[in-house]
C-alpha positions in Angstrom: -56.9 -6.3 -39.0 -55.1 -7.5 -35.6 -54.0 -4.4 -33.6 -50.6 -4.9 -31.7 -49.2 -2.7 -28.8 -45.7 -0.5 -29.4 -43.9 -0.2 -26.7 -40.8 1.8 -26.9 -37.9 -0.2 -26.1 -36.1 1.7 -23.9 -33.1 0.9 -21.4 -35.4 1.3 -18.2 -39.2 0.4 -17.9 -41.6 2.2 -15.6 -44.8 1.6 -14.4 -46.5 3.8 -17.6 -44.9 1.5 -19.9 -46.0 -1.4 -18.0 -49.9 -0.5 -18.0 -50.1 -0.3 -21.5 -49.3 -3.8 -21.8 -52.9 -5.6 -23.0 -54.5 -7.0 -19.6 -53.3 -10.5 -19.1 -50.0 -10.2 -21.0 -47.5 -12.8 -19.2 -45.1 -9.8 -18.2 -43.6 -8.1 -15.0 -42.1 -5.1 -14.5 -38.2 -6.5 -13.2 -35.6 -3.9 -11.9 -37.2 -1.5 -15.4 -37.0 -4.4 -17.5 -40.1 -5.9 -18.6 -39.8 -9.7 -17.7 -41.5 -12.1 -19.6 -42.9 -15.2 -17.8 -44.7 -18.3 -19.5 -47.8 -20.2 -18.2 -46.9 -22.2 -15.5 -47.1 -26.2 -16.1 -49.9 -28.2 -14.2 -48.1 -29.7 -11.4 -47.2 -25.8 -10.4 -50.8 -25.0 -10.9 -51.6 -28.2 -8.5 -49.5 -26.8 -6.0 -50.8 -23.3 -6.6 -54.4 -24.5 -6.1 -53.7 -27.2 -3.1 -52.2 -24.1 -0.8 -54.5 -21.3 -2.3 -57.8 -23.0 -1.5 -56.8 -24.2 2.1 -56.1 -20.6 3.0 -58.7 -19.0 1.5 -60.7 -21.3 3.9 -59.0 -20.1 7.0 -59.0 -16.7 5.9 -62.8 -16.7 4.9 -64.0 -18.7 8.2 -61.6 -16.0 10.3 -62.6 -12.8 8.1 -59.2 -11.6 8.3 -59.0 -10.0 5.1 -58.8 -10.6 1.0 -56.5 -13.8 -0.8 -55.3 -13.3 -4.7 -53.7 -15.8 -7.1 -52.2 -14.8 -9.6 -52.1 -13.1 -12.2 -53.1 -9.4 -10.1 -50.3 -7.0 -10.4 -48.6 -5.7 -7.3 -47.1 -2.2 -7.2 -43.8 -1.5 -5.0 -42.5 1.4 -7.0 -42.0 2.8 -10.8 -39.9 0.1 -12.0 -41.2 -3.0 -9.7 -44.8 -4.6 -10.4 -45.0 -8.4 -9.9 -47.4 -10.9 -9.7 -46.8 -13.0 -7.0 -48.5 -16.8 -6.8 -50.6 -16.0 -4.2 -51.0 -13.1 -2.0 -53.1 -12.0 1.7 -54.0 -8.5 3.0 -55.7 -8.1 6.3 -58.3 -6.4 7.0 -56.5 -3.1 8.2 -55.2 -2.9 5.3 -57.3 -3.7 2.3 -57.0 0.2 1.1 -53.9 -1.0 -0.6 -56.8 -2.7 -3.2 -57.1 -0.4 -5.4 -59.4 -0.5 -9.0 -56.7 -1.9 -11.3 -53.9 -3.5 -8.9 -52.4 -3.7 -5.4 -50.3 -0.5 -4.1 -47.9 -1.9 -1.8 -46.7 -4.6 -0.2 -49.4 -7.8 0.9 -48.6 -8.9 4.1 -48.0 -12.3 2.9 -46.5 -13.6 -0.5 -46.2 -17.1 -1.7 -43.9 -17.9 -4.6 -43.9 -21.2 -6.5 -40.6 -21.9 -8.2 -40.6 -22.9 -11.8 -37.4 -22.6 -13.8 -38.3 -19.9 -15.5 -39.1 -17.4 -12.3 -36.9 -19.3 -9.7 -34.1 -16.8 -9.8 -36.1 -13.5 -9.7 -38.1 -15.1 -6.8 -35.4 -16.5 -4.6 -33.0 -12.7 -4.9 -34.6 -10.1 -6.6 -38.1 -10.2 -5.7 -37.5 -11.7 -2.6 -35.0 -8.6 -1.7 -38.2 -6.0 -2.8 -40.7 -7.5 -0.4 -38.3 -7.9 2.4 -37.3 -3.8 1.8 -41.0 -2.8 1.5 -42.4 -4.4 4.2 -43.7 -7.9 3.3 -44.6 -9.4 7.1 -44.3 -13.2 5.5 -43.3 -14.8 2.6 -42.6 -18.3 1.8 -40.9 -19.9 -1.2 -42.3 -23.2 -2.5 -39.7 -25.8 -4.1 -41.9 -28.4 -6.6 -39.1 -30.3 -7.4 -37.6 -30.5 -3.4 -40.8 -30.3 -2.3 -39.7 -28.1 0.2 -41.4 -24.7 1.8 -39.3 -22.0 3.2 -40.8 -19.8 5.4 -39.4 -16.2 6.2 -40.7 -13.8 8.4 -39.9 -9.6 8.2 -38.0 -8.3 11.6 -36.8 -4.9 11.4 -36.6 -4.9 7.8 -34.8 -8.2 7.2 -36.0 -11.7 6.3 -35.4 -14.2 9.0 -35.9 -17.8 8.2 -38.5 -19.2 10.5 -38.6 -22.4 9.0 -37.6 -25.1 6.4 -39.4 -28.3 5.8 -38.9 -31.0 3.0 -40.9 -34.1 2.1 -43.2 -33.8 5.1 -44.1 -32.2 8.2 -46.0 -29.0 8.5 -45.4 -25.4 8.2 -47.2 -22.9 10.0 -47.9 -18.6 9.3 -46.5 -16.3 11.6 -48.9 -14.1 10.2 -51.9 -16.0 10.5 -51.9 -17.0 13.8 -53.2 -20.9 13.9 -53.2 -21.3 10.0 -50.9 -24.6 8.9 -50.3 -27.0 6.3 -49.0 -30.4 5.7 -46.5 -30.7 3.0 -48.1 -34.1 2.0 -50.9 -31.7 1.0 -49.5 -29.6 -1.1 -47.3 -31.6 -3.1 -49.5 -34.2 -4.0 
């Protein structure tokens, strides 16, 4: 007989609620609202893979600290836990890895739009990492092909650049790490 999980509905959602959850289940925790999101198509998961496995090269070959893809939950307080596309942690900092999910903000988050998660990751997500401390985070546009890069100053995003079609975009936060758009949207 096939067991299902009861979660309460309530009006707000905390972390608790979100745990319980069976591991894998395409949710986040939203602003207390459990936020359902659907398997991303292939050409996202092209994109996704074209970006990840060029920085997990750098980052390897440098040492400077541990890459995640998606899904691994990310914890910024009892009502926000996303799972970004693809995040980094340096080295100083890798005792936010904890056992079952990552307590605070990565230093760098990469979002892939799809229609389904474009508007939480272009204002509300975007708004938590900015006020808890992401360093970097870039938003990539499949259908523009287009990556925005922003980096944290005093507890504000500041665009550092923009680039659509082609051209490169390089980390402020890993120093010497860049990539060519005709790379990633291939």
């Amino acid at each position: 007989m096939p067991t299902t999980l009861q979660i309460e509905k309530k009006k707000t959602y905390t972390y608790e609620d979100y745990k319980r959850l069976p591991e894998g289940a395409p949710y986040q925790l939203i602003r207390g609202e459990l936020v359902m999101t659907p398997s991303p198509i292939p050409y996202h998961q092209d994109i996704l893979g074209n970006i990840f496995f060029k920085l997990k090269k750098f980052i390897e070959d440098k040492n400077l600290g541990k890459i995640y893809i998606a899904p691994i939950d990310v914890y910024f307080s009892e009502t926000e836990t996303y799972q970004p596309d693809i995040i980094f942690i340096t080295n100083e900092r890798l005792s936010i890895i904890s056992e079952k999910k990552i307590e605070g903000p990565p230093d760098l988050v990469i979002e892939i739009l799809s229609p389904a998660t474009a508007y939480y990751d272009l204002r509300i997500k975007k708004d938590t990492y900015e006020q808890s401390g992401v360093k970097e985070y870039w938003i990539v546009d499949p259908i523009q092909k287009k990556i925005e890069v922003f980096v944290n100053k005093e507890g504000k995003f500041e665009p550092v650049i923009a680039v659509t079609g082609e051209g490169e975009v390089k980390s402020e936060t890993l120093n010497g790490f860049n990539i060519v758009l005709k790379e990633v949207f291939v």
